[in-house]
FILO-170936 format. One record per residue (C-alpha): residue number from 1; residue in three letters; x, y, z. Coordinates in steps of 0.2 Angstrom, whole numbers. Layout:
BEGIN
{fivex NUM; 'ALA'; {X; Y; Z}}
...
This chain:
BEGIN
{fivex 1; 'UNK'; {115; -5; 61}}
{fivex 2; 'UNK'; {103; 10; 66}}
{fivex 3; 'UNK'; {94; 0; 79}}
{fivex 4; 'UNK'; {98; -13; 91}}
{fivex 5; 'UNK'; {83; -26; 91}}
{fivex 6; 'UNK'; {68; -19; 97}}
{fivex 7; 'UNK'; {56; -30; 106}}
{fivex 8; 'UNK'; {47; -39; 92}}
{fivex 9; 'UNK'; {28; -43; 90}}
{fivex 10; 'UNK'; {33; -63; 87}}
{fivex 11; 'UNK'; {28; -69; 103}}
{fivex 12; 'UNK'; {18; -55; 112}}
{fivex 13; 'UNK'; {0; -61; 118}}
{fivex 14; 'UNK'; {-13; -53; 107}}
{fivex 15; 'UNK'; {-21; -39; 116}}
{fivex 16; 'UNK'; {-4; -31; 124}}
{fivex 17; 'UNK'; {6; -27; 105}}
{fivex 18; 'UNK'; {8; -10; 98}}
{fivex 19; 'UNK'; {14; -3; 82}}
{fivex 20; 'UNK'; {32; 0; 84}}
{fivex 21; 'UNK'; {40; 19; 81}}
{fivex 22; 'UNK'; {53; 20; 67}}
{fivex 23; 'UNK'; {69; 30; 74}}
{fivex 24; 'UNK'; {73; 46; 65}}
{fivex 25; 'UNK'; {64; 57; 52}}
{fivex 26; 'UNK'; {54; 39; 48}}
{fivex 27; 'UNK'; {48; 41; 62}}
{fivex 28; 'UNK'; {36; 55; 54}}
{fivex 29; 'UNK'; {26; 40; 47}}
{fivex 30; 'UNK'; {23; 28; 60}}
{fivex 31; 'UNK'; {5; 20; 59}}
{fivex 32; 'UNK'; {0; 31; 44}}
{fivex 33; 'UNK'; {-8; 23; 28}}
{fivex 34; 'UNK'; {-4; 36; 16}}
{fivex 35; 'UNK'; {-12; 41; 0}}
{fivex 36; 'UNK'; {1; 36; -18}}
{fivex 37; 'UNK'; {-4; 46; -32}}
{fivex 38; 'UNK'; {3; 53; -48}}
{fivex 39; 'UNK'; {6; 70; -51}}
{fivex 40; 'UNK'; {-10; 68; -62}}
{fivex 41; 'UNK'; {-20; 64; -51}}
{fivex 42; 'UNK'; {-13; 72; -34}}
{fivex 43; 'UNK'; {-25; 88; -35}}
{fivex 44; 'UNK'; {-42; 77; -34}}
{fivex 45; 'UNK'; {-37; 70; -16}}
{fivex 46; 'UNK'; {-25; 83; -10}}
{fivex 47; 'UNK'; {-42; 91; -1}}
{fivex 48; 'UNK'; {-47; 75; 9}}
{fivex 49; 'UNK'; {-31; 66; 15}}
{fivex 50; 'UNK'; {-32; 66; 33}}
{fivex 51; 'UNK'; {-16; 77; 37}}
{fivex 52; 'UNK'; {-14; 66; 55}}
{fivex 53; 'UNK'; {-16; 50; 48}}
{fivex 54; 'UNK'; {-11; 49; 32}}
{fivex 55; 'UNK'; {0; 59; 19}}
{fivex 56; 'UNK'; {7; 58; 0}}
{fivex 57; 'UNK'; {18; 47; -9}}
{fivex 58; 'UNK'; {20; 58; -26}}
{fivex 59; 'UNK'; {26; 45; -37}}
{fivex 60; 'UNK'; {37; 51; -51}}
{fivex 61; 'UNK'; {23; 44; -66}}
{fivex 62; 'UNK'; {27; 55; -81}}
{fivex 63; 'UNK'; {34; 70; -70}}
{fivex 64; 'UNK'; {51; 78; -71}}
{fivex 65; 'UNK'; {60; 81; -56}}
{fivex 66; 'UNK'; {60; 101; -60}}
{fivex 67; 'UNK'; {41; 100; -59}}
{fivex 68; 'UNK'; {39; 87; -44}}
{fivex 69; 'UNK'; {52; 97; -35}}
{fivex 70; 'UNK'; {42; 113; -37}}
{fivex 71; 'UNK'; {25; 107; -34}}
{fivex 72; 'UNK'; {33; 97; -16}}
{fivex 73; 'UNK'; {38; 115; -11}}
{fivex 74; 'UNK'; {21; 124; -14}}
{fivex 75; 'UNK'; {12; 111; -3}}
{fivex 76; 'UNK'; {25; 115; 10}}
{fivex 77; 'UNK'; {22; 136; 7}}
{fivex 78; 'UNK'; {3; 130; 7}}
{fivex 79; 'UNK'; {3; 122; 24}}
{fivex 80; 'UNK'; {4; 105; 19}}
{fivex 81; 'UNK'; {8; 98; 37}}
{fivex 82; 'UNK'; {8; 78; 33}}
{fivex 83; 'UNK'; {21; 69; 27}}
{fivex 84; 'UNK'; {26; 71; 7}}
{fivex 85; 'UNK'; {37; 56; -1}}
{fivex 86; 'UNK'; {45; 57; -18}}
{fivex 87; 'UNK'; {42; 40; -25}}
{fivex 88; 'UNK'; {56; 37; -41}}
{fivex 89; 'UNK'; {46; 22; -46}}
{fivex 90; 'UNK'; {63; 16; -51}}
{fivex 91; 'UNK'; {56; -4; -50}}
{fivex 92; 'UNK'; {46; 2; -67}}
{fivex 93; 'UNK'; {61; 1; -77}}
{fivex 94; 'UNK'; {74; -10; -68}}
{fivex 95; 'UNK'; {75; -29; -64}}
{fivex 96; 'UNK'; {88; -31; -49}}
{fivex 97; 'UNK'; {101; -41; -49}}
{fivex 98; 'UNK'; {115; -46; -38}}
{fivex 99; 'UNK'; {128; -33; -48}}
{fivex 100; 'UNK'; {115; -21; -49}}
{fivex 101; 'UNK'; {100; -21; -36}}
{fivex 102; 'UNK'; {99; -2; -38}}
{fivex 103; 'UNK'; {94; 9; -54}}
{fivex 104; 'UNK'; {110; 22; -52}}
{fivex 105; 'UNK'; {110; 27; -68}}
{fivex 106; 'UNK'; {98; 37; -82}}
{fivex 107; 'UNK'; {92; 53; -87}}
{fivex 108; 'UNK'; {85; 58; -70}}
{fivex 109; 'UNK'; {98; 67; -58}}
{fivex 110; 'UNK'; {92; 57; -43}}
{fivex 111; 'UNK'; {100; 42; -54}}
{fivex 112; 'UNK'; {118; 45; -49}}
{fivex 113; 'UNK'; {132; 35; -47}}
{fivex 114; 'UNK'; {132; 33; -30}}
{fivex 115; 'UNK'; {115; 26; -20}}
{fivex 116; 'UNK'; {119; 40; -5}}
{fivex 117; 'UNK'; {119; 53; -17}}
{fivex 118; 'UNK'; {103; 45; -24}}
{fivex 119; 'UNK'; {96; 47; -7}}
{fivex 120; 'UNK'; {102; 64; -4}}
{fivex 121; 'UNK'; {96; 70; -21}}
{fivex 122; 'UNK'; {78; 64; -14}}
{fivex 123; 'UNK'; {80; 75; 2}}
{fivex 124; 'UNK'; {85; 89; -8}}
{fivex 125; 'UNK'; {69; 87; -17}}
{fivex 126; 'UNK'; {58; 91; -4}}
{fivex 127; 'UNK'; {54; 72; 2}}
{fivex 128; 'UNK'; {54; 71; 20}}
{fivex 129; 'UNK'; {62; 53; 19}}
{fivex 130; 'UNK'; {74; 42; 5}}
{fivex 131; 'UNK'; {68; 28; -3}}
{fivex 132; 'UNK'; {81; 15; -10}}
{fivex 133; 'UNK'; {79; 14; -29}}
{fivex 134; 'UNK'; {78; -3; -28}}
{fivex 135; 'UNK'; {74; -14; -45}}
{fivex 136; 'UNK'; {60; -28; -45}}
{fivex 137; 'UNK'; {68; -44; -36}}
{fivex 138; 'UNK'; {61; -58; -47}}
{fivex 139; 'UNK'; {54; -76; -42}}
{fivex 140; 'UNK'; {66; -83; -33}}
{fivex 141; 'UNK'; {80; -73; -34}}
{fivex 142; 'UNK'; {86; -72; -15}}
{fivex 143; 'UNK'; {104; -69; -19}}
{fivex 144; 'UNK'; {96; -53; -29}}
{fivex 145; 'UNK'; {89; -49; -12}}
{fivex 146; 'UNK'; {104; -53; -1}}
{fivex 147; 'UNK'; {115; -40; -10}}
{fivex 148; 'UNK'; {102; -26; -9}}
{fivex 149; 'UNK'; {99; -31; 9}}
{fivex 150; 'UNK'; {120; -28; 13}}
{fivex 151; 'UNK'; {121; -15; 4}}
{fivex 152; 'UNK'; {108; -6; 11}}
{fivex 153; 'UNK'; {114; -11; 31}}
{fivex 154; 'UNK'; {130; -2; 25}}
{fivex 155; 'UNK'; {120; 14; 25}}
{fivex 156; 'UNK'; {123; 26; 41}}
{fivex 157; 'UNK'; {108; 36; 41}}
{fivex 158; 'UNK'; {92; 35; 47}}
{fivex 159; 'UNK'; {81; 45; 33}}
{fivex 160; 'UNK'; {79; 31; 22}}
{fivex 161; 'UNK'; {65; 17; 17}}
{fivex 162; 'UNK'; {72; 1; 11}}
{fivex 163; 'UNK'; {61; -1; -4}}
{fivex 164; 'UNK'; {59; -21; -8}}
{fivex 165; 'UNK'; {49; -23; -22}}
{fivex 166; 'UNK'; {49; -41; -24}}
{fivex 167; 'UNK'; {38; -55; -36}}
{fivex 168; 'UNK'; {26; -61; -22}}
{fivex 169; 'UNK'; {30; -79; -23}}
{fivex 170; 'UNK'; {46; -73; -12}}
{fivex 171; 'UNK'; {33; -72; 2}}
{fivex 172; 'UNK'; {26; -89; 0}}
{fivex 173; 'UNK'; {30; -106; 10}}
{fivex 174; 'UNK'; {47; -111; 0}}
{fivex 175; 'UNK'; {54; -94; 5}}
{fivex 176; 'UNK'; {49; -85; 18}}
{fivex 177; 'UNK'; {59; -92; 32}}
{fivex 178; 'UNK'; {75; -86; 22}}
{fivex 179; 'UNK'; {68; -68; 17}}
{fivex 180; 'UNK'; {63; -65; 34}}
{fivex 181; 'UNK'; {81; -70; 38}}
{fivex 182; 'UNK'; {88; -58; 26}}
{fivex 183; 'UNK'; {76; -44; 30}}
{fivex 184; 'UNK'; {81; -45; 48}}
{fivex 185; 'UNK'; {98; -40; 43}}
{fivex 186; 'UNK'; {94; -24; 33}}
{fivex 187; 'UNK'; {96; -9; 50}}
{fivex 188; 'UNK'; {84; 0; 41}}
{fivex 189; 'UNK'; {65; 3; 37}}
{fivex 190; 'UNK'; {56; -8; 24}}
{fivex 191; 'UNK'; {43; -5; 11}}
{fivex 192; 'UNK'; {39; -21; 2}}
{fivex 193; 'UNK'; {29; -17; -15}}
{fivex 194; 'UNK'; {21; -31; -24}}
{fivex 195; 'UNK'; {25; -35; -42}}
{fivex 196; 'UNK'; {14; -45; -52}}
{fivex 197; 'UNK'; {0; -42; -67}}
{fivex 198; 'UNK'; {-17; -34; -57}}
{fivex 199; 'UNK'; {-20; -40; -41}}
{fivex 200; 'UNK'; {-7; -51; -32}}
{fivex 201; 'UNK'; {-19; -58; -18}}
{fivex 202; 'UNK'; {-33; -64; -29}}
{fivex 203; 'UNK'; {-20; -75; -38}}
{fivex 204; 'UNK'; {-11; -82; -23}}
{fivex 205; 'UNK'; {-14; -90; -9}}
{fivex 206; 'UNK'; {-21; -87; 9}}
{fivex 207; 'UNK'; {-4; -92; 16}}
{fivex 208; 'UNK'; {3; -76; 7}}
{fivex 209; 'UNK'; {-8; -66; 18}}
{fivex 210; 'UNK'; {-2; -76; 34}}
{fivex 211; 'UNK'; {15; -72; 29}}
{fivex 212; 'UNK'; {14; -56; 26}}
{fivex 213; 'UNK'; {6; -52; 43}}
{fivex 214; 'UNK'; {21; -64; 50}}
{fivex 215; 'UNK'; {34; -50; 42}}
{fivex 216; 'UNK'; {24; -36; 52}}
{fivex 217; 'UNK'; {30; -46; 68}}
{fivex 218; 'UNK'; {46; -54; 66}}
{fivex 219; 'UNK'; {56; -40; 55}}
{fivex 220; 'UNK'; {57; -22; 62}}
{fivex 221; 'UNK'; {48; -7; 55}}
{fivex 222; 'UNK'; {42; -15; 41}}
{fivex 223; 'UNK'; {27; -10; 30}}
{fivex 224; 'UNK'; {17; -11; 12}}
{fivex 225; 'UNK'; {17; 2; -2}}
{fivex 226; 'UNK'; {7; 2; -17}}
{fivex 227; 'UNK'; {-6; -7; -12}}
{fivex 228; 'UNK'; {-26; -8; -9}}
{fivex 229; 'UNK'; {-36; -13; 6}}
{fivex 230; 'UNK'; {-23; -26; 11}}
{fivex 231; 'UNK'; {-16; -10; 19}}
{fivex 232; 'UNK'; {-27; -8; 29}}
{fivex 233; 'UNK'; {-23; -28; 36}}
{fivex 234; 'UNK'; {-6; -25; 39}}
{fivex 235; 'UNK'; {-10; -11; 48}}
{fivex 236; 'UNK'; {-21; -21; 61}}
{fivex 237; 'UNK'; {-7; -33; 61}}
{fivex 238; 'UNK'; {9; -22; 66}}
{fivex 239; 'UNK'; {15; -12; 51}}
{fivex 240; 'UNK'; {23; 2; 53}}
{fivex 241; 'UNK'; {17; 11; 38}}
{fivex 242; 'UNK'; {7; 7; 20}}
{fivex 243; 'UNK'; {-2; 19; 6}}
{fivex 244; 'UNK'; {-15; 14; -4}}
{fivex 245; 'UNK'; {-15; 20; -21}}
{fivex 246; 'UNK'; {-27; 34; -31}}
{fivex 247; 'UNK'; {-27; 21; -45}}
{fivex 248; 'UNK'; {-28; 5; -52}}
{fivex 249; 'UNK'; {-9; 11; -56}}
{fivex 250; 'UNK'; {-4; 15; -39}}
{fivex 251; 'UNK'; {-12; 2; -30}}
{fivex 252; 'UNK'; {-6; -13; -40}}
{fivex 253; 'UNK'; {13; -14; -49}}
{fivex 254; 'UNK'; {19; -22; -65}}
{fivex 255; 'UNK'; {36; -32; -64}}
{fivex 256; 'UNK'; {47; -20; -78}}
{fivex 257; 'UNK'; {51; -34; -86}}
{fivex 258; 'UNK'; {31; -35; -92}}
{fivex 259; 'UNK'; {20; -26; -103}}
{fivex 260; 'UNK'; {4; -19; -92}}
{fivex 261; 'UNK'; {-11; -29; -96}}
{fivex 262; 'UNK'; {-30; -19; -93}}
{fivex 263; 'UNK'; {-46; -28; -87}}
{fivex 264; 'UNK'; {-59; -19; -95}}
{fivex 265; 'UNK'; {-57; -4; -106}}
{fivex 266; 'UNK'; {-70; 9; -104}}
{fivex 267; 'UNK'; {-72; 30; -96}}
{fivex 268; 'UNK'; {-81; 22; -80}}
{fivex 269; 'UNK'; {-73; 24; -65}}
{fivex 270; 'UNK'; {-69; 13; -50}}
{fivex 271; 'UNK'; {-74; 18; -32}}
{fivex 272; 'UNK'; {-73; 9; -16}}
{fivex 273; 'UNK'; {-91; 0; -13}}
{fivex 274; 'UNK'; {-91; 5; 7}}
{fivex 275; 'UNK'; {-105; -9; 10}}
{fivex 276; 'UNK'; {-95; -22; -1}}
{fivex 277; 'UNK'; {-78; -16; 6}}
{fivex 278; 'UNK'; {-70; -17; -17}}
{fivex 279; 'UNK'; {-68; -8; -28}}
{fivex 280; 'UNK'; {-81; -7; -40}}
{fivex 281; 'UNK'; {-83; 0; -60}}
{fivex 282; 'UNK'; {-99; 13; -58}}
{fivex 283; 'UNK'; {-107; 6; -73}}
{fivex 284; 'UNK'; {-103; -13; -65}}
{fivex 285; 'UNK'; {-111; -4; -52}}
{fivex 286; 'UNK'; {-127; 3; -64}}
{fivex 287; 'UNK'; {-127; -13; -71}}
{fivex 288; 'UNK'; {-131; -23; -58}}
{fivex 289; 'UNK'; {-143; -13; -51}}
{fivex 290; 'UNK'; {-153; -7; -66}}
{fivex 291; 'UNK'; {-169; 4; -63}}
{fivex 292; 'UNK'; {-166; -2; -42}}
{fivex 293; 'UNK'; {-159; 14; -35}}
{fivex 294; 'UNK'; {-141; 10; -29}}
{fivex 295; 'UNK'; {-135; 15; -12}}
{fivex 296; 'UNK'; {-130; 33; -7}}
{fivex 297; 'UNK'; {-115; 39; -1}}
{fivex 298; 'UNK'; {-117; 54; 11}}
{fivex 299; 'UNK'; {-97; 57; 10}}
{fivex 300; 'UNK'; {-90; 77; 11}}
{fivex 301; 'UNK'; {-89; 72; -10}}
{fivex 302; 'UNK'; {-103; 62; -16}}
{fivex 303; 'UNK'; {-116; 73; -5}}
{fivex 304; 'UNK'; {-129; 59; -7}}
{fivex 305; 'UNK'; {-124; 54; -23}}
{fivex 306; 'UNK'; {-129; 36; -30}}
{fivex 307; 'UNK'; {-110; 25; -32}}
{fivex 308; 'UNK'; {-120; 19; -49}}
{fivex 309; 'UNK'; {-118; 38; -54}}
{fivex 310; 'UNK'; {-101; 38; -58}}
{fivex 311; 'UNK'; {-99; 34; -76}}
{fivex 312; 'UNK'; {-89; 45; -86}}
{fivex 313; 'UNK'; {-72; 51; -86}}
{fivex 314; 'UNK'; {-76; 69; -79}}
{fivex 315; 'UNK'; {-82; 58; -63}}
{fivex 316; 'UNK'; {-66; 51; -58}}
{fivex 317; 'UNK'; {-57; 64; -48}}
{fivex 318; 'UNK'; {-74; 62; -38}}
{fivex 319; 'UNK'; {-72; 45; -36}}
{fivex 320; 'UNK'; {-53; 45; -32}}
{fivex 321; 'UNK'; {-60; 57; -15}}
{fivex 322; 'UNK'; {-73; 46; -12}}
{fivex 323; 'UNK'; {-63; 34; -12}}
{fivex 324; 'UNK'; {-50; 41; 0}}
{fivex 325; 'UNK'; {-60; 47; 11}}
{fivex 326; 'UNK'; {-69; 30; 15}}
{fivex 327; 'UNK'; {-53; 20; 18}}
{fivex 328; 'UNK'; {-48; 32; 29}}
{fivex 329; 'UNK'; {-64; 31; 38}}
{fivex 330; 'UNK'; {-61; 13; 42}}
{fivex 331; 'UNK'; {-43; 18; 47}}
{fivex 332; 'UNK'; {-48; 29; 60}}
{fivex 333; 'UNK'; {-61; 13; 67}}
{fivex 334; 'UNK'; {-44; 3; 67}}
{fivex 335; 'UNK'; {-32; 16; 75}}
{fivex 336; 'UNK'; {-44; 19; 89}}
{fivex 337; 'UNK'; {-43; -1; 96}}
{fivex 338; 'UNK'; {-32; 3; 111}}
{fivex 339; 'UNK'; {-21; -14; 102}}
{fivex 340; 'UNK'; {-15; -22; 90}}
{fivex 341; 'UNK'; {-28; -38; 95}}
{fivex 342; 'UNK'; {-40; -27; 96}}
{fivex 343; 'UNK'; {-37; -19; 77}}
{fivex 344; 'UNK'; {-35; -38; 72}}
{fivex 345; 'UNK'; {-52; -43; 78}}
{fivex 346; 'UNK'; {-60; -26; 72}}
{fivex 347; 'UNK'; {-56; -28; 55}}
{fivex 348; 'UNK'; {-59; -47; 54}}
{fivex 349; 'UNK'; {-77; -41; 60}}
{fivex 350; 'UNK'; {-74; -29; 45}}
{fivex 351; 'UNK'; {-72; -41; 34}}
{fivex 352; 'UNK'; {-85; -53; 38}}
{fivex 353; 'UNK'; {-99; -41; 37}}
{fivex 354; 'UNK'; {-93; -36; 19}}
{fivex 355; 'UNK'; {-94; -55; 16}}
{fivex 356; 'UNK'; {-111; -54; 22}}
{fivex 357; 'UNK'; {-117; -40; 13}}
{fivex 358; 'UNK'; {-112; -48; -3}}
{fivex 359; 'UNK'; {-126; -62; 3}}
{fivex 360; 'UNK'; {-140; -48; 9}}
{fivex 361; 'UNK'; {-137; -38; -9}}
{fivex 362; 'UNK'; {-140; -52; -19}}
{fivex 363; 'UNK'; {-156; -55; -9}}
{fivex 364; 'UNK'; {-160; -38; -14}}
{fivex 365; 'UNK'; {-157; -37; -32}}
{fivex 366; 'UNK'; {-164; -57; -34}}
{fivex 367; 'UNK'; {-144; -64; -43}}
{fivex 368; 'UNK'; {-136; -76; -39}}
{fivex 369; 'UNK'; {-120; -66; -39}}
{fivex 370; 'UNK'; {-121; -49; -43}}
{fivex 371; 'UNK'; {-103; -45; -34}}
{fivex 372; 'UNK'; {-91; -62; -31}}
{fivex 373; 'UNK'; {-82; -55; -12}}
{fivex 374; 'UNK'; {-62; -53; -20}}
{fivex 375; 'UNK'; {-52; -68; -13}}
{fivex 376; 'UNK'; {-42; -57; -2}}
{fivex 377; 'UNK'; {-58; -51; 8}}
{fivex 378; 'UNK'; {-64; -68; 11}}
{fivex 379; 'UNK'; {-46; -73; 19}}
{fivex 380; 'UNK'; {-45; -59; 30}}
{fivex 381; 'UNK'; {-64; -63; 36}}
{fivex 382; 'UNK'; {-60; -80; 38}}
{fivex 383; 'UNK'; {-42; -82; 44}}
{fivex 384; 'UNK'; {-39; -81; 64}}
{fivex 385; 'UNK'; {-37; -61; 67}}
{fivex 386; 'UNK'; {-21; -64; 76}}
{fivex 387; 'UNK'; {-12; -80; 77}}
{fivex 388; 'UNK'; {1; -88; 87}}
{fivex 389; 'UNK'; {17; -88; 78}}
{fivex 390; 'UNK'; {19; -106; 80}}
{fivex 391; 'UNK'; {3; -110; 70}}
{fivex 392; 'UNK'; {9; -97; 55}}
């Protein structure tokens, strides 16, 4: 084990918890919400991530190692301070099992035989930490989970991430007493991915959410990757570190086993609504408000510029920087709570004000619904901001 048991945030009163930091070289991201992108995409948000909050998970996407590898070292000569993660996005083409919960083998040379030299190969790229090349761990497939688990406690080192990308119905009621029992065990860091088609939370239930913030508490060092705004409520709730993706790409994951389904086809981009606390299409956005002129955002990117303005593909660098910067706006609002009760309760206040500027703007534009609040803004708004674990 690389940690005796730290004190844990299961039964500390509200207002007295704080974000735990990670022993060793994880240690670099404690309490950061860092920016996932694509080597695509990388060079519209590189400008605006908040080098002392944030930092890059370059995800592997259609990059060879040669490339990545080159491009990690010209941050670094460019002064690059903040933490850079290679991401090898191994859960997009391998479903774990018990015999095999790691991709070891391919074309890459990071897919050795051996999951230390897999790590080390990581850390010779330039990646200031390992993530484990974990395989998506399907519905119900704790024995899948239990043999990644021991082999990763086996590890002695304390430069990796645990990388548990998992189908999230292993976070719901029937299993989470046993995964939290299984993640307690691992001696390491953990990033838990979500794998399902689009957006897991607006398909799950509110108890998901509850369980998830239960994880923050009772299993150390323990965070969310790949994700959107539910980064941010892990964050208020004890994780040790998140990322919110550049894309609808990075934010959401695909079990490998499934073919990628889109929503809406199309060259418009999608932008965070600051007012509505979403994600938004900017013709949705033109759309809805039709000749009403749509609210400005005085960003270092837009510059004043209407979010109904973003409609073509030569507007979505923009948007991904926009974007950035505004989540990371609101992390800064929750990092400055002098708790973890107090980050609870800010964002819950957060959340219920975007609920209630769903209302006031379809006052305003005279429809019924011109933007539906997303299912996981209206459970963060409603549920308790921190509850007792007895009640979870």
């Amino acid at each position: 084990m690389l940690w005796t048991q730290p004190e844990l945030l299961r039964d500390v009163a509200p207002h007295s918890g704080r974000t735990r930091l990670a022993p060793g070289p994880v240690g670099a991201i404690t309490d950061r919400v860092l920016v996932q992108s694509t080597m695509q995409h990388v060079g519209d948000v590189l400008p605006v991530i908040d080098r002392h909050r944030s930092g890059l998970i370059l995800a592997r996407g259609r990059s060879g190692e040669e490339r990545t590898r080159e491009y990690i070292s010209r941050l670094r000569s460019d002064g690059f301070g903040a933490p850079i993660i290679y991401d090898s996005e191994s859960y997009r083409h391998h479903t774990a099992t018990a015999d095999e919960p790691f991709r070891l083998h391919g074309e890459d040379t990071l897919l050795s035989l051996n999951l230390t030299a897999s790590l080390d190969a990581q850390l010779l790229m330039g990646s200031d930490i390992a993530f484990t090349p974990t395989g998506v761990i399907e519905a119900g497939d704790t024995d899948t989970l239990k043999a990644a688990t021991a082999q990763v406690a086996e590890l002695d080192r304390k430069d990796t991430v645990f990388i548990l990308p998992v189908d999230p119905s292993l976070l719901g009621i029937p299993y989470i007493d046993q995964v939290e029992a299984i993640l307690q065990q691992a001696g390491h860091p953990i990033g838990i991915v979500l794998c399902q088609q689009l957006d897991p939370l607006e398909y799950t239930t509110r108890a998901l959410i509850r369980n998830m913030r239960r994880l923050c508490r009772t299993v150390p060092y323990l965070g969310f990757f790949r994700t959107d705004l539910n980064a941010l409520d892990m964050i208020a709730h004890g994780a040790l570190a998140c990322s919110i993706g550049t894309s609808g790409s990075t934010r959401h994951m695909v079990p490998a086993s499934e073919r990628v389904r889109f929503r809406v086809p199309g060259d418009s981009p999608s932008l965070l609504f600051p007012d509505l606390s979403s994600w938004q299409r900017g013709d949705t956005i033109a759309k809805r408000f039709g000749r009403r002129t749509a609210p400005r955002c005085y960003c270092a990117v837009c510059d004043g510029r209407t979010l109904a303005s973003y409609l073509d593909r030569t507007d979505h660098g923009d948007a991904r920087a926009h974007s950035v910067l505004t989540w990371q706006r609101w992390l800064v609002a929750i990092q400055r709570q002098p708790n973890l009760g107090d980050r609870a309760t800010y964002w819950k206040a957060h959340c219920k004000n975007a609920i209630a500027n769903h209302a006031i703007l379809a006052a305003q534009l005279e429809q019924v619904r011109p933007f539906a609040p997303q299912v996981s803004l209206a459970a963060w708004a409603s549920l308790d901001a921190w509850e007792s674990m007895a009640s979870i």
